[in-house]
N, C-alpha and C positions, 0 to 999 in steps of 0.2 A: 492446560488452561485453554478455556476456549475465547476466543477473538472474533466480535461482531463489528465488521467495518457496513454502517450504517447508509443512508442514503443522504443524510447533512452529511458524511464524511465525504462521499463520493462529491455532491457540490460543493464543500467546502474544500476540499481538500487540492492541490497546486501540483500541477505538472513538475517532475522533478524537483522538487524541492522534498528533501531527507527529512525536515522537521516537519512539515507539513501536506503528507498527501496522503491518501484514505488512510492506509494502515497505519502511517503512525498517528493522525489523529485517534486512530480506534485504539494503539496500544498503550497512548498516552493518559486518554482517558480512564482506561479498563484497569493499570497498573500507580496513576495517578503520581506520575513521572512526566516533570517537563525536559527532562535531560533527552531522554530516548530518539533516536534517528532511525529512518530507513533506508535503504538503498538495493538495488536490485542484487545486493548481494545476501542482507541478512539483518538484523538490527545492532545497532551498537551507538556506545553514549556518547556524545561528544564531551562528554570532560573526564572519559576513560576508567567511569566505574565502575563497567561490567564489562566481564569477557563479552565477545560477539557471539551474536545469536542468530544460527541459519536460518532463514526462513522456510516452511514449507512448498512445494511446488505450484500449489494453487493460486499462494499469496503472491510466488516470482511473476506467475502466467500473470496478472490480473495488474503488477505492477509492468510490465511491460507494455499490455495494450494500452494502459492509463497513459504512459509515458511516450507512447511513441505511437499514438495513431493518428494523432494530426501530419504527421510527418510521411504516411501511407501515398504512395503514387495513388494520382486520379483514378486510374484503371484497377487498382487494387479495391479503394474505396466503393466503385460500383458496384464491383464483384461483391465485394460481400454486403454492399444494401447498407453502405454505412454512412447514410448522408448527414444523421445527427450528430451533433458533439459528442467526445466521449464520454463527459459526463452523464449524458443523456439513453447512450446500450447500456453502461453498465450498472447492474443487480446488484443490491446489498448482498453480502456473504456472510461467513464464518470460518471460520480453520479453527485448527487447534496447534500448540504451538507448545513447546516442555522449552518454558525459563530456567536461565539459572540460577542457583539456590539464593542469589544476591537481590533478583528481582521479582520474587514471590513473596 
C-alpha cells in the first residue's frame, strides 16, 4: 500500500508526538483509523489491535530529521544551510508499506 505524507501533514503534523506527526497523520487518514501511532520504531495501535508494523527506511530517515532537527548544534545547522524550520526543508513524500491482514 502506498503512503502519501502530504505538505498539510508536514505543517500539521507535531514534533514527537506518535499520534500526530506526518506519517501518522497520513496513515491515519489513508487507512481511516484513529487508533494507529507512530514511532521511530514502526506503527502500532494504542489499544493493541494490530500486531506492530515496521516502518520502511525512508519513513525512519524522515521521522528522525522531523524529530530531531531543531535539537541539531548551531555548527551542524550552518553546515547543512538549515536555517528554516523543519517543517519548512521538508518535501511531501510516499513509501509503500505491506499492512497486516487486520489493517487492510
Amino acid at each position: 500500500m502506498k503512503i502519501h505524507v502530504t505538505k498539510e501533514d508536514i505543517e500539521n503534523g507535531q514534533q514527537r508526538d506518535t499520534e500526530a506527526c506526518p506519517i501518522a497523520l497520513a496513515i491515519r487518514r489513508k487507512l481511516r483509523r484513529d487508533d494507529l501511532c507512530v514511532d521511530a520504531n514502526g506503527i502500532f495501535s494504542n489499544n493493541d489491535s494490530i500486531p506492530w508494523t515496521p516502518l520502511p527506511y525512508k519513513a525512519l530517515v524522515f521521522i528522525d530529521v522531523f524529530d530531531n532537527s531543531n535539537s541539531l548544534k548551531t555548527e551542524t545547522r550552518v553546515a547543512l544551510k538549515a536555517f528554516a524550520p523543519p517543517k519548512k526543508r521538508l518535501k511531501p513524500f510516499s513509501f509503500d508499506i505491506e499492512f497486516p491482514k487486520e489493517l487492510r
